[in-house]
Rosetta silent file (secondary structure, phi, psi, omega in degrees, C-alpha in Angstrom):
SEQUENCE: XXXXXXXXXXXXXXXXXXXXXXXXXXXXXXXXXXXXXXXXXXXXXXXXXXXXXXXXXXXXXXXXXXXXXXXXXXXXXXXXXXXXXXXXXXXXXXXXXXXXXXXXXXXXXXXXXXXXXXXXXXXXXXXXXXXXXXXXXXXXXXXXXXXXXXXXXXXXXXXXXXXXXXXXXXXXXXXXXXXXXXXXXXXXXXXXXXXXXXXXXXXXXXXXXXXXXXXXXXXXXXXXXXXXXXXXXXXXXXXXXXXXXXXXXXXXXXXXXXXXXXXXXXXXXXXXXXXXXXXXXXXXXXXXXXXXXXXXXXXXXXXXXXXXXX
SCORE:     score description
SCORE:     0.000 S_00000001
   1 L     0.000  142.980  173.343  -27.999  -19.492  -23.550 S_00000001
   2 L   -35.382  120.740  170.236  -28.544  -16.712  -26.337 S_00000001
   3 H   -65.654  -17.986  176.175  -25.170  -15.856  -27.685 S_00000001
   4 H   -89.214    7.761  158.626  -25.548  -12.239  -27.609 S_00000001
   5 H   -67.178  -48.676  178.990  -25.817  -12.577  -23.965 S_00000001
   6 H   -81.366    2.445  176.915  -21.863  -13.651  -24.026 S_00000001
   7 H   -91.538  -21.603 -179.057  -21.032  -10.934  -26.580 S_00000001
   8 H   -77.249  -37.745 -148.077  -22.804   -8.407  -23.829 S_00000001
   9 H  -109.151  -22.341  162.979  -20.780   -9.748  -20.911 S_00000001
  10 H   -67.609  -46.238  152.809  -17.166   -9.916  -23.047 S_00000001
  11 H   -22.383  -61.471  158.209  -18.167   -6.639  -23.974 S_00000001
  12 H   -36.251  -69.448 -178.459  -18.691   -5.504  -20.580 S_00000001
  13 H   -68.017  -19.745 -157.901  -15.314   -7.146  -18.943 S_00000001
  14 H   -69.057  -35.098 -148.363  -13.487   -5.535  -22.456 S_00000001
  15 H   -62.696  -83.512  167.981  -14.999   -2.188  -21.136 S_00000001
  16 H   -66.495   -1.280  177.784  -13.023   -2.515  -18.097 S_00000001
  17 H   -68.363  -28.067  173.485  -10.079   -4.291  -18.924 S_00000001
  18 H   -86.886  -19.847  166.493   -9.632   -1.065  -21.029 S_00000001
  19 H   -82.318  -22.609  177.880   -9.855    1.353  -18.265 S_00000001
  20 H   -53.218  -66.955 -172.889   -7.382   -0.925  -16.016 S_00000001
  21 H    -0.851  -59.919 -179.033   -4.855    0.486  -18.567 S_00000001
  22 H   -68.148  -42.174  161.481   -5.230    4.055  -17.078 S_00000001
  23 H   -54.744  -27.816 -178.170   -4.329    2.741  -13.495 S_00000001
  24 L   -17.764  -57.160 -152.367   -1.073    1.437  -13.469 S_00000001
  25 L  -100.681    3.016 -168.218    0.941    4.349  -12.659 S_00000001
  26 L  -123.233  -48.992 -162.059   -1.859    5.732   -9.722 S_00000001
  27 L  -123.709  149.935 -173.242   -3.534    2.382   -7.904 S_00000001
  28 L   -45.129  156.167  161.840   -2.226   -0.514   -6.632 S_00000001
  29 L  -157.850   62.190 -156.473   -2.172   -3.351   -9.262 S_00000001
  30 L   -87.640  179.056  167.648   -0.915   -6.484   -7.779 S_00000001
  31 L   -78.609  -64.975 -169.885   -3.193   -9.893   -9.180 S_00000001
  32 H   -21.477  -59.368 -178.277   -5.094  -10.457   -6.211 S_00000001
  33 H   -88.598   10.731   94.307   -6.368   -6.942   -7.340 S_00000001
  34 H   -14.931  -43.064  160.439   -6.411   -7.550  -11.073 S_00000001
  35 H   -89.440  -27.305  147.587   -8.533  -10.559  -10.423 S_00000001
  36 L   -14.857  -69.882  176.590  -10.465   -8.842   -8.444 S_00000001
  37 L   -74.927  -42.721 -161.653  -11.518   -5.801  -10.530 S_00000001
  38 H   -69.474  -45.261 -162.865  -11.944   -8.463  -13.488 S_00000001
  39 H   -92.577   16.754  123.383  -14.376  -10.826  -11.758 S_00000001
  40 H   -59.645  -31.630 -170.178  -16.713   -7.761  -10.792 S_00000001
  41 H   -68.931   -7.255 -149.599  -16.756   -6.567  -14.446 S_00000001
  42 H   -90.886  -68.952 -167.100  -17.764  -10.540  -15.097 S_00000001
  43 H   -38.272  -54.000  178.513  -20.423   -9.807  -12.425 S_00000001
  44 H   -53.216  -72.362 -150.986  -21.456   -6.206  -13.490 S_00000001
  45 H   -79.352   -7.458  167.141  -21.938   -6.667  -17.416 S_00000001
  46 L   -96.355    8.525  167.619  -23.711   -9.812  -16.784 S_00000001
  47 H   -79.011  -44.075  163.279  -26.275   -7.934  -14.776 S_00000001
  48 H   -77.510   20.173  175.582  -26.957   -5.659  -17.638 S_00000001
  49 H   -82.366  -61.255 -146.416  -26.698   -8.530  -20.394 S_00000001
  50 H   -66.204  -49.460  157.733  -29.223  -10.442  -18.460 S_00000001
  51 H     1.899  -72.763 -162.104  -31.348   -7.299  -18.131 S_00000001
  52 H   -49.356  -68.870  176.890  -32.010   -6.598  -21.509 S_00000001
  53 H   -63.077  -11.624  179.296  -34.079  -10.259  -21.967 S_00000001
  54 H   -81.378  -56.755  175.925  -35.596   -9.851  -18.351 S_00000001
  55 H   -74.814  -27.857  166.619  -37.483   -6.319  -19.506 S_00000001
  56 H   -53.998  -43.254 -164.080  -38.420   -8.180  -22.697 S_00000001
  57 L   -94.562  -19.437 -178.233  -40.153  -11.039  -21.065 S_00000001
  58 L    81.043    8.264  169.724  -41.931   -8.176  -18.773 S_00000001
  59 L   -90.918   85.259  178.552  -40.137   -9.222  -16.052 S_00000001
  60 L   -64.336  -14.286  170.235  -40.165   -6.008  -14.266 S_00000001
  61 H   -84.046   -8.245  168.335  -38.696   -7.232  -10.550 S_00000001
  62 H   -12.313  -53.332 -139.300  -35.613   -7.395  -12.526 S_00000001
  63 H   -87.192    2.156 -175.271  -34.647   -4.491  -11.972 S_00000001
  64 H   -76.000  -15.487  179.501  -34.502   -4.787   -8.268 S_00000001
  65 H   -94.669    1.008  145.676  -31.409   -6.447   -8.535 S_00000001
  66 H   -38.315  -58.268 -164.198  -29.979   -3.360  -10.141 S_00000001
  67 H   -73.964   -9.414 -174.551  -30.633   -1.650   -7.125 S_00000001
  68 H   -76.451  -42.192 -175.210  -28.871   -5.098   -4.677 S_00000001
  69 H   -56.278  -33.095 -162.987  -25.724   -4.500   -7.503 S_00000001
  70 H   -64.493  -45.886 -171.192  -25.685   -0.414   -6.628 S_00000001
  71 H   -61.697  -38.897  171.343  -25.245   -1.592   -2.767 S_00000001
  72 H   -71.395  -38.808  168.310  -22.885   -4.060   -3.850 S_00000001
  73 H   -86.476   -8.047  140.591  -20.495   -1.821   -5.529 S_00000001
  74 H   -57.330  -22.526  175.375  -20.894    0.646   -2.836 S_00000001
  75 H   -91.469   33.459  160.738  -19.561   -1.603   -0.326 S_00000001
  76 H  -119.857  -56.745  169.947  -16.644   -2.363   -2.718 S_00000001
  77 H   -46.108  -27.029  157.643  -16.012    1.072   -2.758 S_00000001
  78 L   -93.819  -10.388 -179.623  -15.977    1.318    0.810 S_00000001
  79 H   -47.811  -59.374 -163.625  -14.110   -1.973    1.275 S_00000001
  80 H   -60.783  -37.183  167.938  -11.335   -0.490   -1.184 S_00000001
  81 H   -50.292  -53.171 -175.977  -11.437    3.072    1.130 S_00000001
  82 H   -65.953  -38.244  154.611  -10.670    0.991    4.380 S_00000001
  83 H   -54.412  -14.167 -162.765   -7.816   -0.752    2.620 S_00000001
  84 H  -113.659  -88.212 -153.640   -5.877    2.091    1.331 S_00000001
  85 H   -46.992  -35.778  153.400   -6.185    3.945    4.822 S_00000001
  86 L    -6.390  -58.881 -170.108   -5.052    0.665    6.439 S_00000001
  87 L   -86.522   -2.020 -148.072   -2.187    0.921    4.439 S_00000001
  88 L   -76.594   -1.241 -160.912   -1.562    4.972    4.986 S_00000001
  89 L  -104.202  -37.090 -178.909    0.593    4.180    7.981 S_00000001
  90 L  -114.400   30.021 -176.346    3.110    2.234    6.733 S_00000001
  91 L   -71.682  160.583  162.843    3.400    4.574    3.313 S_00000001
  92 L  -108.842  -31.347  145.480    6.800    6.543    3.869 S_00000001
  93 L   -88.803  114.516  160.988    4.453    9.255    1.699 S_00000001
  94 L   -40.518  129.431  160.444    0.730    9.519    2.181 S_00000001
  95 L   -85.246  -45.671  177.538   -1.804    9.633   -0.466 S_00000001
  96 L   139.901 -174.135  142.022   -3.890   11.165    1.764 S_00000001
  97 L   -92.502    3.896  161.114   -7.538   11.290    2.072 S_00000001
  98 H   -73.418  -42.400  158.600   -8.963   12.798   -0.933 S_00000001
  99 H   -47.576  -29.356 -166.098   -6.940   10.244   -2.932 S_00000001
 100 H   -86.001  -40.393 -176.483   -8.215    7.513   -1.268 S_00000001
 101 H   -80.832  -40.526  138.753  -11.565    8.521   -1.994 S_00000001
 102 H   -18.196  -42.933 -127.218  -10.696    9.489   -5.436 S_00000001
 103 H  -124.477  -76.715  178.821   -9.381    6.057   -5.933 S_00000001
 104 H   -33.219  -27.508 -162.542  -12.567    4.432   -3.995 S_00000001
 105 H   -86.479  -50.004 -160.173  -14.911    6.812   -6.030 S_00000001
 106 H   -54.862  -56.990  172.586  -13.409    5.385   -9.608 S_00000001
 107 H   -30.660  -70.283  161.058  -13.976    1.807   -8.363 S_00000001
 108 H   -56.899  -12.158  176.368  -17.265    2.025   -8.213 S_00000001
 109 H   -98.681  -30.143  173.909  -18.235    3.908  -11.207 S_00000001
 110 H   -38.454  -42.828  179.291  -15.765    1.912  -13.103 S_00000001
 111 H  -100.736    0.183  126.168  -18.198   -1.070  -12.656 S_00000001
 112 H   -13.784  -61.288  164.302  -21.295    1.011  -13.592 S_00000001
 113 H   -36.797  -77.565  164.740  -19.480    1.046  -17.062 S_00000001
 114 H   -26.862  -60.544 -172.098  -19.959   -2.438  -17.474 S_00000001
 115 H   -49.486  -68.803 -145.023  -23.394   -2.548  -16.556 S_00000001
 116 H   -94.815   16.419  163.705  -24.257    0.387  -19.212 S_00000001
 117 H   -73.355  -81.744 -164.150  -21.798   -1.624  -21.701 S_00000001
 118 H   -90.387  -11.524 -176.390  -23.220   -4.504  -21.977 S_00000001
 119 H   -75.154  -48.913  177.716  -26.782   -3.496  -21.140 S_00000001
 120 H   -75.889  -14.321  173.261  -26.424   -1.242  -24.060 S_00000001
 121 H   -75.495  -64.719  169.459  -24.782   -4.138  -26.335 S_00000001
 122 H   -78.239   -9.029  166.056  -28.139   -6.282  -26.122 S_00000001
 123 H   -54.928  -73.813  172.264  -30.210   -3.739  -26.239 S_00000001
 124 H   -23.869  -53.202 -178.107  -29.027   -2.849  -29.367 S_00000001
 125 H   -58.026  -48.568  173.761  -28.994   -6.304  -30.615 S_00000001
 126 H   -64.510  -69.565 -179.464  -32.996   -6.786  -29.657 S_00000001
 127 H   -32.356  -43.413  170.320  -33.942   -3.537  -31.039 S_00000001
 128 H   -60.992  -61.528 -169.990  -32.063   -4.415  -34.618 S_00000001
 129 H   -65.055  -35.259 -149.264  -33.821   -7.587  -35.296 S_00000001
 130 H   -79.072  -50.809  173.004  -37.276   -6.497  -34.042 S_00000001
 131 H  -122.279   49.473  178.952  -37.480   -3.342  -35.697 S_00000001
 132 H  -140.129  -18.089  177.984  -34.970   -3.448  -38.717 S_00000001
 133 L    55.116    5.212  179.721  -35.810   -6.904  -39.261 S_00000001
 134 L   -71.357  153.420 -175.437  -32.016   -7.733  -39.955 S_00000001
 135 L   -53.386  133.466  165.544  -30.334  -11.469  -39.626 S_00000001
 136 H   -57.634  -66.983  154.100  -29.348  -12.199  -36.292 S_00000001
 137 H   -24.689  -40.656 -175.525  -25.433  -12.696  -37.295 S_00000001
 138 H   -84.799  -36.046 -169.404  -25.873   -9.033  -38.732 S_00000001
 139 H   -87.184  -53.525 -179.228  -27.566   -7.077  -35.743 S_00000001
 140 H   -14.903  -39.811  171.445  -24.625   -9.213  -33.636 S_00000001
 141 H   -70.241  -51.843 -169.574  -22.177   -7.573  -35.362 S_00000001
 142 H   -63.694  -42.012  175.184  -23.284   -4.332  -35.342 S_00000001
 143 H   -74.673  -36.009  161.394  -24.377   -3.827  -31.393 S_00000001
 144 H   -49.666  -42.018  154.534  -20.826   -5.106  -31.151 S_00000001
 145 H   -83.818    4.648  171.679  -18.980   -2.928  -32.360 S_00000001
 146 H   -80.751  -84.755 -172.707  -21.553   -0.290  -31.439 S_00000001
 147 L   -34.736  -21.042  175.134  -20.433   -1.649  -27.726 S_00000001
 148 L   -98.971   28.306  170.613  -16.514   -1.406  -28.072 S_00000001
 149 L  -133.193  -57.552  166.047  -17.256    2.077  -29.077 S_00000001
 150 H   -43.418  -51.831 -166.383  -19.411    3.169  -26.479 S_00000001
 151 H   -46.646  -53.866 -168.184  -16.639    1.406  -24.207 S_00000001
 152 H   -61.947  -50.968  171.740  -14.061    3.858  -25.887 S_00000001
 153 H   -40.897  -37.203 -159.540  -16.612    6.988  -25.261 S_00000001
 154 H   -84.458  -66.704 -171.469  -17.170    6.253  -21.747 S_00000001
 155 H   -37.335  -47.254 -179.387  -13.176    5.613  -21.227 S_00000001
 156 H   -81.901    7.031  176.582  -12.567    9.483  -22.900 S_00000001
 157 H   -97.556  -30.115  165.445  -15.355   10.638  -20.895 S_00000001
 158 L  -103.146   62.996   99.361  -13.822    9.395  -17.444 S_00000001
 159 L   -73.361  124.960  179.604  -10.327   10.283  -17.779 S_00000001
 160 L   -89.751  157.884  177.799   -9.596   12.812  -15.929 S_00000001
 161 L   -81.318  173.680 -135.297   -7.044   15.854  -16.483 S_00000001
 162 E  -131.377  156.100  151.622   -3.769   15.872  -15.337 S_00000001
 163 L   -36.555  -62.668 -179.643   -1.300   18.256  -13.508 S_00000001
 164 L   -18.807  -60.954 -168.464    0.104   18.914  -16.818 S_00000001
 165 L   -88.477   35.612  165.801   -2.621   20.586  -18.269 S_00000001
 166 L  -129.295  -30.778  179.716   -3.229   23.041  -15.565 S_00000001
 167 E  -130.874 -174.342  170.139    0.294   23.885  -14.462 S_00000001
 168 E  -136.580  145.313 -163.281    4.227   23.726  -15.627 S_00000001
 169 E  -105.351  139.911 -162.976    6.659   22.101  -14.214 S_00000001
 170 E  -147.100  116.983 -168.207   10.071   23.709  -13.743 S_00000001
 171 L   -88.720  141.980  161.294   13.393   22.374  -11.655 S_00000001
 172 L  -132.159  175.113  174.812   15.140   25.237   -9.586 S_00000001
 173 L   -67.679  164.299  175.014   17.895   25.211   -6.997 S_00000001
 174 E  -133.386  117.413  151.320   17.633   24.020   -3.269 S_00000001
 175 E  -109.822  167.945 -175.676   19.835   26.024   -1.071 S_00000001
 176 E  -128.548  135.717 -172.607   20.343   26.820    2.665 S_00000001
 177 E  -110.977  166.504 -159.094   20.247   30.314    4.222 S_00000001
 178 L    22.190   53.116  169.015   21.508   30.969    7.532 S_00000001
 179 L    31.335   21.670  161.389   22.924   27.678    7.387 S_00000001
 180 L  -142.746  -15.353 -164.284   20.194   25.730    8.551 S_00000001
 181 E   -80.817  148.823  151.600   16.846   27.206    6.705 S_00000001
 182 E   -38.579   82.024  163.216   15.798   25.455    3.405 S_00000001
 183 E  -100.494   98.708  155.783   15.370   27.682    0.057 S_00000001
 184 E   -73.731  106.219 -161.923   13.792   26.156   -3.183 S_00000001
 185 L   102.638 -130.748  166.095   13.749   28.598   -5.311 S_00000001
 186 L  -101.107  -39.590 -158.110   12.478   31.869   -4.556 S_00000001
 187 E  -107.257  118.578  151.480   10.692   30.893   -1.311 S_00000001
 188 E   -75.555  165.488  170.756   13.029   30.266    1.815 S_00000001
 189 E   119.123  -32.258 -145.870   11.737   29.157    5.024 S_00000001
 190 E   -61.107  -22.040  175.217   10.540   25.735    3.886 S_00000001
 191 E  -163.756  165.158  151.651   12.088   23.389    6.893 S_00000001
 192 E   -95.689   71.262 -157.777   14.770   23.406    9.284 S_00000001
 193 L   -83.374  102.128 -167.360   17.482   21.370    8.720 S_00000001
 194 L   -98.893  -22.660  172.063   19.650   21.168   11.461 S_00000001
 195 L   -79.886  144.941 -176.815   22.545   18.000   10.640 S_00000001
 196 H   -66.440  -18.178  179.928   24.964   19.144    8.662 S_00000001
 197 H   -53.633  -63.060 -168.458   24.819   15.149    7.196 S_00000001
 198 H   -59.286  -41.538  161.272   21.272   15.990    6.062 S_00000001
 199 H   -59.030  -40.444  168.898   22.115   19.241    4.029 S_00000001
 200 H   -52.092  -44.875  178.200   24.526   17.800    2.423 S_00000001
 201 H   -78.032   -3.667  141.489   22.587   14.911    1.214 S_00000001
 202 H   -78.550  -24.060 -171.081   20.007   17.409   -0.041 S_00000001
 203 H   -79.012 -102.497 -164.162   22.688   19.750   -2.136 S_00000001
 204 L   -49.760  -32.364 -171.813   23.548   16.382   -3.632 S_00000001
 205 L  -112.981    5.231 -150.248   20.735   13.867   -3.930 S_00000001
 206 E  -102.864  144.028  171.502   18.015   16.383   -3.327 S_00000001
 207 E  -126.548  150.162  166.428   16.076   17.812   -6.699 S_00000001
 208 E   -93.569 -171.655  145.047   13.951   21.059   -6.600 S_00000001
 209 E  -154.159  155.608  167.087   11.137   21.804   -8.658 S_00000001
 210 E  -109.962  141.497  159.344    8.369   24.624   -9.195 S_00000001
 211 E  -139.092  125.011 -134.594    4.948   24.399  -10.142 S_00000001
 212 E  -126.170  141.344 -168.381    3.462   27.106  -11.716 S_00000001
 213 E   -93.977  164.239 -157.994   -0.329   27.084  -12.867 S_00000001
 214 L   -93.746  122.509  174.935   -0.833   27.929  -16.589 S_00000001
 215 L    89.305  -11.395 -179.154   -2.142   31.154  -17.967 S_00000001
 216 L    63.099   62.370 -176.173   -1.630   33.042  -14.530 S_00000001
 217 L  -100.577  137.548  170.419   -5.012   31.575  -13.658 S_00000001
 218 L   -93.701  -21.716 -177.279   -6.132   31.467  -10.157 S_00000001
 219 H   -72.228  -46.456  161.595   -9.167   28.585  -10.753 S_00000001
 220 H   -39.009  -57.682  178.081   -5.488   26.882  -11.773 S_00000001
 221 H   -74.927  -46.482 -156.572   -3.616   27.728   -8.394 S_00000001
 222 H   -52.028  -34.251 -169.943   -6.916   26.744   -6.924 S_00000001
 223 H   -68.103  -52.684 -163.702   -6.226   23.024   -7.654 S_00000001
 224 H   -57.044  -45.222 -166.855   -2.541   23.627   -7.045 S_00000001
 225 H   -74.530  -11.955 -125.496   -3.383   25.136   -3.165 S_00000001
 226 L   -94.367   98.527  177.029   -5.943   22.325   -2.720 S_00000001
 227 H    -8.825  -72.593  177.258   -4.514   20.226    0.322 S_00000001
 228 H   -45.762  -58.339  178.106   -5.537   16.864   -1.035 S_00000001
 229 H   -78.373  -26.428  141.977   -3.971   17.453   -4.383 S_00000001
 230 H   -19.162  -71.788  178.704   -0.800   18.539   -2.826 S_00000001
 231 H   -58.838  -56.361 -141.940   -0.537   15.110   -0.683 S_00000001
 232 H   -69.843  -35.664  168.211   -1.732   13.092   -4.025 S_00000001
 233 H   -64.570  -26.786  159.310    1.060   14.733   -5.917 S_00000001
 234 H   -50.099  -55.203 -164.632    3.662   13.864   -3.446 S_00000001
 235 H   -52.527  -59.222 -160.019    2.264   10.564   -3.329 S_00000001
 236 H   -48.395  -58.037  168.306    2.378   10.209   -7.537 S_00000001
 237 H   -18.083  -61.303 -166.279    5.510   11.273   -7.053 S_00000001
 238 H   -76.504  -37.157 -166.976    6.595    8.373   -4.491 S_00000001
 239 H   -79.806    3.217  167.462    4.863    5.477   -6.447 S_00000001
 240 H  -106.816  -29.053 -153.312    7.506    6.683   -9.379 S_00000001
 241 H  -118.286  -39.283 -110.417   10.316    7.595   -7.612 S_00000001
 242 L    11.417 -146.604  171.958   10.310    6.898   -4.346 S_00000001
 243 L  -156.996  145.338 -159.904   12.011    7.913   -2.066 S_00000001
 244 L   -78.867   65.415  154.321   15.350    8.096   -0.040 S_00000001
 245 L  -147.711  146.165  174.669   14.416    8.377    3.399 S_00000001
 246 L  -114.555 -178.075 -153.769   12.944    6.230    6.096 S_00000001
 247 L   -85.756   31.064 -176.119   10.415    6.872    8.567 S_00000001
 248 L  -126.185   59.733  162.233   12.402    7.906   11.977 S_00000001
 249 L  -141.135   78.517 -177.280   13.879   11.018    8.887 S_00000001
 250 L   -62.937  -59.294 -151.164   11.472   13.852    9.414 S_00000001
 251 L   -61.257  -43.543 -167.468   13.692   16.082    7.347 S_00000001
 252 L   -74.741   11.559  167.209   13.752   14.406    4.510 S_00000001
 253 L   -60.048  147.621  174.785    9.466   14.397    4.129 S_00000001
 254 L   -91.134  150.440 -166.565    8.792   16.175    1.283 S_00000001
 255 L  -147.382  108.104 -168.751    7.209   19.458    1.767 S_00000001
 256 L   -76.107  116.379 -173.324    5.099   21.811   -0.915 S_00000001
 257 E  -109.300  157.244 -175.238    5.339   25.037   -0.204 S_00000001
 258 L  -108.131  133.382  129.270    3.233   28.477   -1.980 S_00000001
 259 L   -37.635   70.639  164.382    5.102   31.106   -3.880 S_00000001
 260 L   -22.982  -37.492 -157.317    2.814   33.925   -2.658 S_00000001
 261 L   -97.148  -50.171 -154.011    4.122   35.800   -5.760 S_00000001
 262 L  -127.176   15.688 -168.503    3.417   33.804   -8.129 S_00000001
 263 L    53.731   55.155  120.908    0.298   31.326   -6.563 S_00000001
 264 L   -64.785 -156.275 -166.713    2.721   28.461   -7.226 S_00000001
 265 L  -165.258  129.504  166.413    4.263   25.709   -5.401 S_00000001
 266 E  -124.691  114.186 -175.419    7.835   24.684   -4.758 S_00000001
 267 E   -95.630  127.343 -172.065    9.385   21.028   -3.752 S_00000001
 268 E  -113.586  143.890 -179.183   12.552   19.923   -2.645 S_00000001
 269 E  -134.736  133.736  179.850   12.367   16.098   -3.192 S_00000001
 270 E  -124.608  124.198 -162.143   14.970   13.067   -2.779 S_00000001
 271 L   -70.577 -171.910  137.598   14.141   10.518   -5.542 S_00000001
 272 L   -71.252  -34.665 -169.217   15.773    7.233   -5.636 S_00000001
 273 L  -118.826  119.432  164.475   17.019    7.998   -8.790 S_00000001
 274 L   -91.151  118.273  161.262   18.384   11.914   -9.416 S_00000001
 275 L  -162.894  119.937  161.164   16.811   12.574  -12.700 S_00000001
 276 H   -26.757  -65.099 -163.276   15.204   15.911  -13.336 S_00000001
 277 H   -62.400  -35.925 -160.122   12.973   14.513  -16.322 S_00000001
 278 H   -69.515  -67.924  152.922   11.610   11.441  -14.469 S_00000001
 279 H     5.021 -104.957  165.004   10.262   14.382  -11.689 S_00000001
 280 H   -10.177  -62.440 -167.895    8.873   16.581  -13.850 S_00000001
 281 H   -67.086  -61.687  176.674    6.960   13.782  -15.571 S_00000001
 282 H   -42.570  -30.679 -150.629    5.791   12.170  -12.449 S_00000001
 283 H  -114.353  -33.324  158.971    4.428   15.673  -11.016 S_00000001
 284 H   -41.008  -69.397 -163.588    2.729   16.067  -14.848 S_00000001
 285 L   -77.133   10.392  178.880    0.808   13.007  -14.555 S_00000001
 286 L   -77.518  147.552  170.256   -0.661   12.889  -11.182 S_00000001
 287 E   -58.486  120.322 -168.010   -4.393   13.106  -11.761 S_00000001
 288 L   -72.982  126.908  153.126   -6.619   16.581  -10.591 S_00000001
 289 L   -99.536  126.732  153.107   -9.243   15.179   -8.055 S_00000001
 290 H     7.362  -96.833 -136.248  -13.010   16.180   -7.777 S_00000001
 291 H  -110.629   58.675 -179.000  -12.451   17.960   -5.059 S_00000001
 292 H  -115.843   -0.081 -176.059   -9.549   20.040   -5.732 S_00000001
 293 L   -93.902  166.957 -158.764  -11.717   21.554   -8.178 S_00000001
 294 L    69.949   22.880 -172.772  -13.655   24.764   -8.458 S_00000001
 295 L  -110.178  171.158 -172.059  -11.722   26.701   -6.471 S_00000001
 296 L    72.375   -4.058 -161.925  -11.202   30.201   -6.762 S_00000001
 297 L   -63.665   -8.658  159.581  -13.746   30.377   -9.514 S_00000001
 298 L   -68.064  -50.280 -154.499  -14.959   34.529   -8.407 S_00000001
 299 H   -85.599   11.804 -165.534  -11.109   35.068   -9.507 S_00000001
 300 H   -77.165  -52.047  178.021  -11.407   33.197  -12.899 S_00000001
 301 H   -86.191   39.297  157.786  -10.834   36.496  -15.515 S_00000001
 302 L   -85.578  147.132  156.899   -7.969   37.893  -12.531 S_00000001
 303 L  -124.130  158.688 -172.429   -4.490   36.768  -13.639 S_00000001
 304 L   -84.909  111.666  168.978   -2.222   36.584  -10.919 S_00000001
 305 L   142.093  -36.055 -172.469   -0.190   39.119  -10.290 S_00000001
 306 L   -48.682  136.506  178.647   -2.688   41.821  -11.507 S_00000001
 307 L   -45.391  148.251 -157.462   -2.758   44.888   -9.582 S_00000001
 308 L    33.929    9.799  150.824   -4.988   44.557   -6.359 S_00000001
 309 L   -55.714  173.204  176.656   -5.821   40.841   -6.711 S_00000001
 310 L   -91.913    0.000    0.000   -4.786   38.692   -3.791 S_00000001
């Protein structure tokens, strides 16, 4: 077979091999699901390799098996939804469902990438000799590294923003008023902790933190109020930290609460590990989801706090 067929389909798998990178610290990544992801990309970029030489030849039903792959990576997408919720039961933290679908949604566009990789790799290749007239060895090179480039666009064009860059992250104290309510922070109220065993093991093992959206932007608190992205940061949280409670220890669930005053959010959390930084970092890097976005977007020149705002 034509070698720039196997330069489109390494091409292809390279594509995604480079986005697995970005999962690590968010989606499962055992091998079963490491070989997994890899022998779709095999599948995927050799649908667009083969492509390229299919529309050349005028073979125009080709393309129907574009549309059998689109079906096939939606039903990967929902396979991978029904697996995660499967698992939501025996999570001691949730991601939730907006994560899951997040996570379900990536999958499938992830192997799109491929397709439009390697499709675009032989394209490239035909298109050089035919109307450039250059040496086959020469357009080879070039739609290669024209393809590891594209790969690298499409990787900064799907990465998504971060907690970080919308809010700041801040540790405060966790105290107890009336001796049994919860305060983190500013905002009391947050649970009711009635053994005295359990406050204590929050005063010591317990860390607070605030998160405050950036800029006193409410399209910022929008994300921050956004159910889903609530649960996914707890989750981000758990898959760094965990966490020191098991599941017949309601008190110890972690629980985000809003600073009314400030649109913000406050957490009392009990790592495995007490370390402030490790937090902080963890609560950076969870990932915004689709649909935590857009909200608040009438209130976008309002800063928070400004008189008669909400």
């Amino acid at each position: 077979m034509d070698t720039v067929f196997f330069v489109g389909l390494v091409i292809g798998i390279s594509s995604r091999v480079i986005m697995l990178n970005l999962d690590k610290r968010q989606y499962p990544t055992q091998p079963n699901i490491l070989m997994t992801q890899i022998v779709l990309a095999a599948v995927a970029s050799a649908l667009g390799a083969l492509l390229v030489p299919a529309l050349k030849d005028r073979s125009y039903t080709s393309i129907t098996f574009l549309s059998l792959a689109a079906e096939q990576f939606r039903q990967v997408r929902e396979n991978r939804r029904n697996t995660l919720q499967n698992l939501e039961d025996v999570q001691l933290v949730q991601r939730g469902e907006a994560f899951i679908e997040e996570i379900a949604r990536t999958y499938e566009v992830r192997n799109y990438m491929c397709i439009i990789t390697s499709f675009s790799t032989v394209g490239l290749h035909y298109l050089i000799i035919s109307e450039l007239k250059l040496s086959y060895n020469v357009a080879l090179t070039i739609s290669a590294v024209a393809g590891i480039m594209l790969a690298l666009i499409l990787k900064k064009m799907l990465q998504r923003e971060s907690i970080g860059d919308v809010a700041d992250v801040v540790p405060v104290e966790i105290t107890f008023v009336d001796e049994f309510i919860m305060k983190v922070g500013d905002v009391k109220g947050i649970t009711n902790v009635g053994l005295k065993s359990d406050r204590e093991r929050y005063l010591s093992k317990g860390l607070g933190i605030e998160i405050i959206p950036k800029d006193k932007s409410y399209s910022n608190a929008g994300i921050l109020m956004d159910p889903g992205q609530r649960q996914a940061i707890l989750y981000n949280i758990y898959s760094r930290m965990g966490i020191l409670r098991e599941h017949n220890e309601p008190a110890f669930y972690p629980l985000p609460r809003r600073n009314a005053q400030k649109e913000s959010l406050v957490l009392a959390y009990m790592p495995v590990e007490k370390d402030m930084d490790k937090l902080i970092e963890a609560v950076k890097s969870c990932p915004i989801l689709s649909s935590a976005k857009g909200k608040n977007l009438s209130l976008k020149n309002t800063p928070i706090g400004k008189k008669g705002s909400a």
